[in-house]
N, C-alpha and C positions, 0 to 999 in steps of 0.2 A: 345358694351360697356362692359367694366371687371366688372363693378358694376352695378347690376337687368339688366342685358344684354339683350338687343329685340331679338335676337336669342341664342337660348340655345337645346345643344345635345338631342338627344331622342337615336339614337341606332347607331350599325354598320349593312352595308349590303356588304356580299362580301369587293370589294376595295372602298366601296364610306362610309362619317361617313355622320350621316342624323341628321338636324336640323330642329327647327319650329321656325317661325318669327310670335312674340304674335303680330305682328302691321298688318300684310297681312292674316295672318294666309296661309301664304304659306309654302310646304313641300321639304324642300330644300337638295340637297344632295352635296360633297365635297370629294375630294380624302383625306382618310387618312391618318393621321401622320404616319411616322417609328414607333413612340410608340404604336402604336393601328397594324397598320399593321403587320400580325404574322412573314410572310417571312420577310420582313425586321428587326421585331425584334431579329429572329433567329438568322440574320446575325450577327446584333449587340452583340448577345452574345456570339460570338467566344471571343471576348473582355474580358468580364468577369474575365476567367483564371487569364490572366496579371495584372488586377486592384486588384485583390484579391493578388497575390505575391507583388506587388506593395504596396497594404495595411500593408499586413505585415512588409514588410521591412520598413515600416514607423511608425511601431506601438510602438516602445521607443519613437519617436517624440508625437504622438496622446496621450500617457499615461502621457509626461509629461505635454502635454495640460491640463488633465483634472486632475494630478496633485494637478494643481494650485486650484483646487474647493473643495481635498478633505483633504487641510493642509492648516495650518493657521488661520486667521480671518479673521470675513465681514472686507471687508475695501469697499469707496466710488469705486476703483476697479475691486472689485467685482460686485459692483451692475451695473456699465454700462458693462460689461462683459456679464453680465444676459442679459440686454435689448439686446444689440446687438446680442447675442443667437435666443434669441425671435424672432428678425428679422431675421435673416438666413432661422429661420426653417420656420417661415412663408412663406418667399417668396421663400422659396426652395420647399414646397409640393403647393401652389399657382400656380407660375409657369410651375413645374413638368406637372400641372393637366392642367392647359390652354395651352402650347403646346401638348400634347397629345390631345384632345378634339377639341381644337379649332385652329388650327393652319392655318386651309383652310376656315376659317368659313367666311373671306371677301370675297373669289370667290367662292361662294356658289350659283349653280343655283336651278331652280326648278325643282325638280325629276319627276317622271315619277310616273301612276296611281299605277302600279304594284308595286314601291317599296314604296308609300306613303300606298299603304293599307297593306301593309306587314309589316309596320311601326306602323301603328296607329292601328291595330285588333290583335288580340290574331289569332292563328293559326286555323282553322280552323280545325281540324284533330280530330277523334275520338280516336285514341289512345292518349291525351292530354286533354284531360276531365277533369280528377282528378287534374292537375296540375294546368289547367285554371280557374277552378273553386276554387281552393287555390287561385291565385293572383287575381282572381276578388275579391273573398271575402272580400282578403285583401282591394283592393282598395277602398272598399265599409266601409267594415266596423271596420278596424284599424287606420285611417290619425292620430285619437288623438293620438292613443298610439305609433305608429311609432316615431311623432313629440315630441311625448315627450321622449322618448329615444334620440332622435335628438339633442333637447335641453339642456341633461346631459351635451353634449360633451364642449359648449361653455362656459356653466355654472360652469363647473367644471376649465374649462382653465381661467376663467375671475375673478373666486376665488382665483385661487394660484398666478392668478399675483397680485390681491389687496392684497390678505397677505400679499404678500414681498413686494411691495412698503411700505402700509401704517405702518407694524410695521419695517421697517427694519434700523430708529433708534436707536430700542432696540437690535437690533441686532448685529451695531456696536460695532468690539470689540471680539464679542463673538468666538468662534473657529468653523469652516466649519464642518461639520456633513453629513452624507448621505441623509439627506432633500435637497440638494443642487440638487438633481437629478430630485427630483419632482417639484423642483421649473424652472428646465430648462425645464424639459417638457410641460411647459405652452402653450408657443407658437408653440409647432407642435398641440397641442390641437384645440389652435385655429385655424388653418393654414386648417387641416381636417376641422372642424366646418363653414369654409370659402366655402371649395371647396362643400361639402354635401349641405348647401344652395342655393349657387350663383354659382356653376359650375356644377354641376351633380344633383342634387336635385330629389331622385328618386319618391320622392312623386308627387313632381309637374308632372313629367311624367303620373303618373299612372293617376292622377286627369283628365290629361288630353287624353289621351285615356279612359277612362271610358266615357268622356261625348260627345266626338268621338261617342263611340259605342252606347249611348243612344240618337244620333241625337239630341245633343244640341249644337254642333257648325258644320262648313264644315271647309273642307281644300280646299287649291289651288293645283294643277298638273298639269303636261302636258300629252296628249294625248302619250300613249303608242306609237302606230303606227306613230304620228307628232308632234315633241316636238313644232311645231306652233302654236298648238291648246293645249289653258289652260281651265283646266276644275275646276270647282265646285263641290266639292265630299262632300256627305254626306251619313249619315244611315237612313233611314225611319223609318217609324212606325212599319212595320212590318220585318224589321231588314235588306232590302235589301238596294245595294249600288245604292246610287240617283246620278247621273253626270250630268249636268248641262255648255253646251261650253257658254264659257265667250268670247265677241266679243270685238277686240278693247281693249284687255285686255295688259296693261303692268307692268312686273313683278318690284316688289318691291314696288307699288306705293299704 
């Protein structure tokens, strides 16, 4: 689902992007999009050059676009001009982020031990010490202040559009000013403020590897050596990986 979606990203590996399903708690993996994939993004950027000459050649056109916002007055418009901005941008960085991310996320099977636990634990490496014990930290002991940063983003995009709807009576009339600019940026506000909750949400990631790691829930995988065999993965008490073969076991159910 695009909204509180039952499967949602946690990382990349190699060609495959890896998801978790809150309904199975199973560890699912998927061929990457072009966008995520580097080599095919590479390719994609030969492209670039020409959009950029192409840009330009078109930029008397783009200028007289926005022209239109920085002469004259509000008129009625203006204002569905705004709205319909709003929407663009929203569903242009929305989109952008749900093909990139989720593009394979319907033919999604269940990965394998070794990439579910490369997934769900911090690395295990002694030269990453210092670094792991910064994102645990994090994960531990910032979620309020992370979320509250988080929460600027929307708050700030849901104020500049209630300004301009609710005063923009007074408005009519009045001559176009460079507040025009802050008020189209509303909705790419939003649009990030969309994707950061309900499409990448890296808090909820963290939350959820953290309680991974303190064996408060298991995940689903398949036997490394037989992807036949699904297993039950958790962390113990004493910090080691518990596996557990599930008989009869059918994925997604």
């Amino acid at each position: 689902m695009f909204f509180r979606r039952r499967r949602f990203y946690l990382n990349q590996y190699y060609d495959k992007a890896i998801y978790y399903d809150r309904k199975t708690h199973e560890v699912l993996e998927a061929p990457k999009s072009k966008l995520l994939d580097t080599e095919k993004s590479n390719k994609m950027n030969r492209h670039i050059p020409l959009l950029v000459v192409l840009f330009i050649a078109s930029g008397s056109g783009i200028s007289s676009f926005f022209s239109l916002f920085l002469q004259g007055t509000y008129s009625m418009t203006t204002f569905w001009s705004v709205i319909l901005i709003w929407i663009a941008e929203f569903a242009f960085v929305t989109l952008l982020v749900e093909r990139a991310l989720y593009r394979n996320v319907n033919i999604a099977q269940v990965t394998t031990q070794t990439v579910c636990l490369t997934t769900m634990i911090y690395p295990d490496d002694e030269n990453q010490d210092e670094e792991e014990k910064t994102e645990k930290g994090f994960s531990k002991g910032a979620f309020l202040y992370f979320n509250a940063l988080l929460f600027t983003i929307p708050a700030v995009g849901f104020y500049y559009v209630y300004d301009f709807i609710s005063r923009f009576k007074d408005l009519l009339g009045q001559p176009i000013g460079g507040e025009i600019f802050k008020i189209i940026f509303a909705g790419l506000l939003l649009g990030i403020a969309f994707v950061a909750f309900n499409q990448n949400y890296f808090v909820r990631i963290l939350k959820l590897s953290q309680r991974f790691e303190e064996g408060k829930i298991s995940v689903i995988c398949r036997a490394d050596d037989d992807p036949d065999v699904y297993l039950e993965v958790s962390v113990g008490p004493d910090g080691a990986i518990v596996t557990k073969e599930l008989h009869d076991y059918k994925a997604g159910s």
